[in-house]
C-alpha positions as a Markdown table, in Angstrom:
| # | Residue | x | y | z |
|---|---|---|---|---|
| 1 | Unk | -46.6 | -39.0 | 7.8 |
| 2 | Unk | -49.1 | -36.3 | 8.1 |
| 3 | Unk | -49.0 | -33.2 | 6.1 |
| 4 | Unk | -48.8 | -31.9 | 10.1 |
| 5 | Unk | -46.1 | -33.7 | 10.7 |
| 6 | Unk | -43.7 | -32.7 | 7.6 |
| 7 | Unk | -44.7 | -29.5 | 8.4 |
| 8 | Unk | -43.2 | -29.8 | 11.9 |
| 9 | Unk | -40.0 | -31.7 | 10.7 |
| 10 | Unk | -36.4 | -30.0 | 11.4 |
| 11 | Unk | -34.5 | -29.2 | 8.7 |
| 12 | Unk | -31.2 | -30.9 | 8.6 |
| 13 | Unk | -28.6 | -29.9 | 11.2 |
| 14 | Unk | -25.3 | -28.0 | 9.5 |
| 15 | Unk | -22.1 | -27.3 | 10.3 |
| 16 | Unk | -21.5 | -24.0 | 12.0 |
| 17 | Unk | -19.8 | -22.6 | 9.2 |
| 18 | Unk | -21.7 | -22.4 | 5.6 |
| 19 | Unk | -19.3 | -23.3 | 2.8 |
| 20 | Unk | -16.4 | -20.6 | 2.5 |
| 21 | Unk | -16.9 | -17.9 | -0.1 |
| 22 | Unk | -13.5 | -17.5 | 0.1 |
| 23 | Unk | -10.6 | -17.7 | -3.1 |
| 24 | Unk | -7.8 | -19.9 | -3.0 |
| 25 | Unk | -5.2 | -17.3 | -2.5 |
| 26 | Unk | -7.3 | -16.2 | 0.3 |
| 27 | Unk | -7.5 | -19.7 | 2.1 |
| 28 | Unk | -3.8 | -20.1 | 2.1 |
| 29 | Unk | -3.1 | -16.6 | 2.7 |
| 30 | Unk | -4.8 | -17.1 | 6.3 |
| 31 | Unk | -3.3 | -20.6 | 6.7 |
| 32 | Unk | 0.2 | -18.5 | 6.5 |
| 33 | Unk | -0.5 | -16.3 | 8.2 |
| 34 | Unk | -2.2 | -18.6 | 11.1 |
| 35 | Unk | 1.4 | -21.3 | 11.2 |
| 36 | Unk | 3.6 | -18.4 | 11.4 |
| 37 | Unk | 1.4 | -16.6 | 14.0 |
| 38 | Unk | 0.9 | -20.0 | 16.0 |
| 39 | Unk | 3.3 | -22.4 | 14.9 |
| 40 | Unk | 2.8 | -25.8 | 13.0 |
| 41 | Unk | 2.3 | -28.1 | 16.3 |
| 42 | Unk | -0.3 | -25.5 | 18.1 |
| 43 | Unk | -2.1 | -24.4 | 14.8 |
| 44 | Unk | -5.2 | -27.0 | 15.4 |
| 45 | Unk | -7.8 | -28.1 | 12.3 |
| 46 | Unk | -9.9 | -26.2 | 14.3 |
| 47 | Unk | -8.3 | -23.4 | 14.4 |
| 48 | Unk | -7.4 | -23.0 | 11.1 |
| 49 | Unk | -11.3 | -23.9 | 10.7 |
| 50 | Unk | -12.5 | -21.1 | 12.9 |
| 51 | Unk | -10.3 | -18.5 | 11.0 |
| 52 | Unk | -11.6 | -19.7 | 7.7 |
| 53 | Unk | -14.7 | -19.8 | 8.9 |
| 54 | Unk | -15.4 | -22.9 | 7.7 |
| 55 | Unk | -16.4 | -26.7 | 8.8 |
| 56 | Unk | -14.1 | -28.9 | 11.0 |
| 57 | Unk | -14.2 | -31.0 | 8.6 |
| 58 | Unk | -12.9 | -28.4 | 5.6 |
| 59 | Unk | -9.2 | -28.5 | 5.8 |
| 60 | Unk | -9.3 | -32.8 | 5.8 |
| 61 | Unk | -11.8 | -32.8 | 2.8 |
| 62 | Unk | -9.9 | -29.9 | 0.5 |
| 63 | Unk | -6.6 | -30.9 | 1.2 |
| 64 | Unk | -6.4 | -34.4 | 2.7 |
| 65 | Unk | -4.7 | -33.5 | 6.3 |
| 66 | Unk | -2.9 | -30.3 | 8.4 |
| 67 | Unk | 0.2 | -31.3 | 7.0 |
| 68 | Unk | -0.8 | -31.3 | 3.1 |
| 69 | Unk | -2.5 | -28.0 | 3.9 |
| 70 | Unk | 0.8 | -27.0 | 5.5 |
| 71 | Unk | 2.6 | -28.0 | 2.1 |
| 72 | Unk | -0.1 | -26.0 | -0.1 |
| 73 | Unk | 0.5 | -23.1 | 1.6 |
| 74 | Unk | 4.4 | -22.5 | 1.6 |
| 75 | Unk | 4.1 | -23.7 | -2.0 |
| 76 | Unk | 1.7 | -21.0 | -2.7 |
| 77 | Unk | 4.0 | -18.3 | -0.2 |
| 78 | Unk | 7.3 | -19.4 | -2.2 |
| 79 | Unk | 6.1 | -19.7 | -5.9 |
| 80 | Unk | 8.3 | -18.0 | -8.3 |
| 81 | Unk | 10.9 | -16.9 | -5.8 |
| 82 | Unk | 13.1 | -19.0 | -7.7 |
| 83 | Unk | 12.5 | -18.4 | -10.7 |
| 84 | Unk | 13.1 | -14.5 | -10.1 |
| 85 | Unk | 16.5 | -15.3 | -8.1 |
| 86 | Unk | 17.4 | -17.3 | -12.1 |
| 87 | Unk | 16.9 | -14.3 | -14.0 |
| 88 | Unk | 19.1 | -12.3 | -11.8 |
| 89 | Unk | 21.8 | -14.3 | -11.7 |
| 90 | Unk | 21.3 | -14.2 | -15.7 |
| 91 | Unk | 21.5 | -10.6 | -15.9 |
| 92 | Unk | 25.5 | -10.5 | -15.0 |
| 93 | Unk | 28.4 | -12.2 | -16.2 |
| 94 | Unk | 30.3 | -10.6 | -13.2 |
| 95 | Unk | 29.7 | -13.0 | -10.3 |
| 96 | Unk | 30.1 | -10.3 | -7.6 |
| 97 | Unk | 27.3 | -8.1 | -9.7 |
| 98 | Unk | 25.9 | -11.7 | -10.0 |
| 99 | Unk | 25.4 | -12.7 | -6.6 |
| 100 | Unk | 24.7 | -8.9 | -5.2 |
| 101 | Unk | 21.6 | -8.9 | -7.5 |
| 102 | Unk | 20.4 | -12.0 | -5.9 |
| 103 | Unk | 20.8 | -10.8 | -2.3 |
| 104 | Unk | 18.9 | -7.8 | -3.0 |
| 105 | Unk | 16.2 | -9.5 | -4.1 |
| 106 | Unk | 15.8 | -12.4 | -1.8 |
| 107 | Unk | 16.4 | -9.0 | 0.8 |
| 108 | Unk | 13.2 | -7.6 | -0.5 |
| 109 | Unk | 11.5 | -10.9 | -0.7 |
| 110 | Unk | 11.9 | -11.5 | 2.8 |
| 111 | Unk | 11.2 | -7.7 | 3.7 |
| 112 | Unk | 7.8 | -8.1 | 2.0 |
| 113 | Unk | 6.6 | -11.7 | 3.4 |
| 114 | Unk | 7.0 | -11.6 | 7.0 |
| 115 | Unk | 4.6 | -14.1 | 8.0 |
| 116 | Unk | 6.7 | -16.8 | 5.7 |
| 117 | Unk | 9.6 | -15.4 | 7.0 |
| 118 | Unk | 8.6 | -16.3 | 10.8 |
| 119 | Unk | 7.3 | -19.9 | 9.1 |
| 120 | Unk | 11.2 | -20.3 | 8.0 |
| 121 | Unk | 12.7 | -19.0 | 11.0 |
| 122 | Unk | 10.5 | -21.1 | 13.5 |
| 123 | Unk | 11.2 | -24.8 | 11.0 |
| 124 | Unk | 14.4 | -24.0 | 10.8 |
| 125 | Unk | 15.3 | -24.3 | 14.4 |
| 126 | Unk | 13.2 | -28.1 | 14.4 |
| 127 | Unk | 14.3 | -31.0 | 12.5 |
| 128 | Unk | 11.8 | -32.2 | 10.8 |
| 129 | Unk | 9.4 | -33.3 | 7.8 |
| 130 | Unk | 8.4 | -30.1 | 7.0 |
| 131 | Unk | 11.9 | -28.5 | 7.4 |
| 132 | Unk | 12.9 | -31.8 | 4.8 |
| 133 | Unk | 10.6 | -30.3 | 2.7 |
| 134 | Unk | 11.7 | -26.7 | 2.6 |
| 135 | Unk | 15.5 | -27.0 | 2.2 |
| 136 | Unk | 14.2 | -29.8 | -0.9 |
| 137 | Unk | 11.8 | -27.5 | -2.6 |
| 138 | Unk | 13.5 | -24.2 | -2.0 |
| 139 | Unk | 16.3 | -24.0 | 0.3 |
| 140 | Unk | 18.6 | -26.2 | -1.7 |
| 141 | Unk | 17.3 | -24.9 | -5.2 |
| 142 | Unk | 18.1 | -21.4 | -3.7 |
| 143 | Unk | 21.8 | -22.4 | -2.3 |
| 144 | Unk | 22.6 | -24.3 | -5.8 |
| 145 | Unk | 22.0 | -21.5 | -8.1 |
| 146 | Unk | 24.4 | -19.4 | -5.8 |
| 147 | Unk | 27.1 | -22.1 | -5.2 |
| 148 | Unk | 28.6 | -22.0 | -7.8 |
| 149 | Unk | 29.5 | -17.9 | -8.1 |
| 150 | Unk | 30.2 | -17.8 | -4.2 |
| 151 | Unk | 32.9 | -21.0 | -5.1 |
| 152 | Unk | 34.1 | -18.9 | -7.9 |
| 153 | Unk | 34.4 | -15.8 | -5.3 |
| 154 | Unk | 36.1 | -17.7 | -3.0 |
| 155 | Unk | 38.5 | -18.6 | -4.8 |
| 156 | Unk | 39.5 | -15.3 | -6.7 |
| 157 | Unk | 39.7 | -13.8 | -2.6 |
| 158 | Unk | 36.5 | -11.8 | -2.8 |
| 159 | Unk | 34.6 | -13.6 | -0.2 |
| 160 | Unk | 36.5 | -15.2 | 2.6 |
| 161 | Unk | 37.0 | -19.1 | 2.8 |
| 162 | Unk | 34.9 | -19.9 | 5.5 |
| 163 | Unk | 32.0 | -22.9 | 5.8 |
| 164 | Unk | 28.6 | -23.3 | 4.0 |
| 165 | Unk | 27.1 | -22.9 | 7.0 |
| 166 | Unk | 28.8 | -19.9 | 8.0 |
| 167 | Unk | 28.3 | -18.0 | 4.6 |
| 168 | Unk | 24.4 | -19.3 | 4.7 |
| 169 | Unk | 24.1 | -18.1 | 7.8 |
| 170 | Unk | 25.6 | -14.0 | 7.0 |
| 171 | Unk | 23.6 | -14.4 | 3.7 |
| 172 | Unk | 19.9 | -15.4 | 4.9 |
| 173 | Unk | 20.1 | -14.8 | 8.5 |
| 174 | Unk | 19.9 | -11.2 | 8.6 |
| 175 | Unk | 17.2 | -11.5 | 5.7 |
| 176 | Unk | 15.2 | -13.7 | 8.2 |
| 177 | Unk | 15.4 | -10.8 | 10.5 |
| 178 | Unk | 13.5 | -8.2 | 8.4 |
| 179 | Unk | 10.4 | -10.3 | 10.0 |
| 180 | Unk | 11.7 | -9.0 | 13.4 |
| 181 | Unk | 9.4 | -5.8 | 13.6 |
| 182 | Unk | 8.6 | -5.8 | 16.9 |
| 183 | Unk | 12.0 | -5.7 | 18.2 |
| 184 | Unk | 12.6 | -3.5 | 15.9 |
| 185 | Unk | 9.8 | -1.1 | 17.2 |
| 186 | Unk | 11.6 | -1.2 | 20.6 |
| 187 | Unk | 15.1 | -0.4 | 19.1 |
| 188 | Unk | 14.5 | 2.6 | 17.5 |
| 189 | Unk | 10.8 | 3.8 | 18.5 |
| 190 | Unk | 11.2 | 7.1 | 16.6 |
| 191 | Unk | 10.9 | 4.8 | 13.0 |
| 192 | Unk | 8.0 | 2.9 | 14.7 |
| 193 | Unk | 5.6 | 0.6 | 13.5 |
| 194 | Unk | 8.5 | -0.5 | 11.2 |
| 195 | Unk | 6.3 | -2.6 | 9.5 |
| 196 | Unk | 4.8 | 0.6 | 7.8 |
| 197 | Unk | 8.1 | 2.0 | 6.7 |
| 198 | Unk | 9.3 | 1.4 | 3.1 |
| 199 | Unk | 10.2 | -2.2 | 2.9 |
| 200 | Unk | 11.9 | -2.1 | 0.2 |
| 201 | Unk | 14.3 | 0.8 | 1.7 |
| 202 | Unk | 14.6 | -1.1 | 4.8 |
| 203 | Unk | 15.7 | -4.1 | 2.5 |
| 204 | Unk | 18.1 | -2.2 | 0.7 |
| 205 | Unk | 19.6 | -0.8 | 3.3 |
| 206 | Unk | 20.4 | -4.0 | 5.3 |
| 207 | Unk | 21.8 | -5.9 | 2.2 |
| 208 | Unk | 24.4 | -3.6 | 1.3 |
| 209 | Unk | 24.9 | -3.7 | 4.9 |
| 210 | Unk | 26.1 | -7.5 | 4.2 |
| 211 | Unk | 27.2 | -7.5 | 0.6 |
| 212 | Unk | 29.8 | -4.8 | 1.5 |
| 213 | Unk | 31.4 | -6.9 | 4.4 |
| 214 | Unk | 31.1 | -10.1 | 2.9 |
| 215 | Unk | 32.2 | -8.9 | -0.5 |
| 216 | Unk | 35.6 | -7.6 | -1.2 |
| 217 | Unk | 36.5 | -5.7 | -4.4 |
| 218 | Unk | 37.9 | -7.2 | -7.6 |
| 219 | Unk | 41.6 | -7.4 | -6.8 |
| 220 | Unk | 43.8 | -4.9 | -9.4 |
């Protein structure tokens, strides 16, 4: 080939995204915040591409499929949680103090993570893999560690004797709510946007909302 002809030679054709310059936390901080905005089935590689500004071909490569990226992110969204619901339900030998401490906090958690909040609210409602894989890696750890004061509650007549499901359901529905905010805009305009008001307050608020229906006083 002529020096002419080199000279005229294309450079090779890239992807339309460069490389990302993102961080990890950053990658699967916009994969969160894409499922919970989309949902799992309409949340394309392409998509999740675009937003990353990446290559198609990104997500496959790093992470092996949608679904394994799917994983890595609510790994990423949940880690610790549990380990911080442990070291409240060490802090008490009193199982009502016990299990109040850890509905605070798993109030606040939820308050503060919306977007992983509207992931568990929309897999909830769909059996599936990925709803498999929540109630194994966090759902169940979460229920186990309280079990066990809630039985002993129970049975001393501080909570009443109803089902698990019902009891999960007044414990972690109304925290799955606190990702509600634009209902909650509508309801009460004069506090809106909600999502700017003190989460932790608004957390607070709704938990001893619960706790103090669900959980009578020590009998005398």
């Amino acid at each position: 080939m002529t020096d002419a002809g080199r000279s005229e030679a294309k450079p090779p054709t890239r992807g339309r995204y460069a490389p990302t310059q993102l961080d990890e936390q950053e990658i699967l901080r916009r994969g969160l915040e894409t499922f919970a905005e989309l949902g799992y089935a309409a949340t394309t590689v392409r998509e999740l591409a675009r937003r990353l500004e990446v290559s198609h071909n990104f997500i496959n490569d790093r992470y092996g499929s949608k679904g394994d990226f799917w994983r890595a992110v609510v790994d990423f969204a949940l880690l610790g949680a549990q380990t911080k619901f442990d070291r409240r339900l060490a802090e008490s030998r009193d199982d009502g103090e016990r299990l109040r401490g850890v509905i605070v906090q798993l109030y606040r958690l939820s308050a503060n993570a919306s977007a992983m909040n509207r992931l568990l609210t929309d897999e909830s409602t769909r059996d599936s893999d990925r709803l498999d894989y929540l109630h194994e890696r966090f759902i169940k750890p979460f229920w186990d560690s309280i079990e066990p004061a809630i039985g002993r509650l129970v049975a001393a007549g501080r909570i009443p004797r109803v089902s698990s499901h019902v009891l999960y359901t007044a414990i972690t529905g109304p925290a799955l709510a606190l990702a509600h905010d634009p209902i909650a805009d509508r309801l009460d305009p004069a506090l809106a946007p909600v999502a700017e008001q003190d989460r932790n307050s608004l957390a607070d608020a709704l938990s001893g909302l619960v706790l103090d229906g669900l959980l009578r006083p020590p009998v005398q």
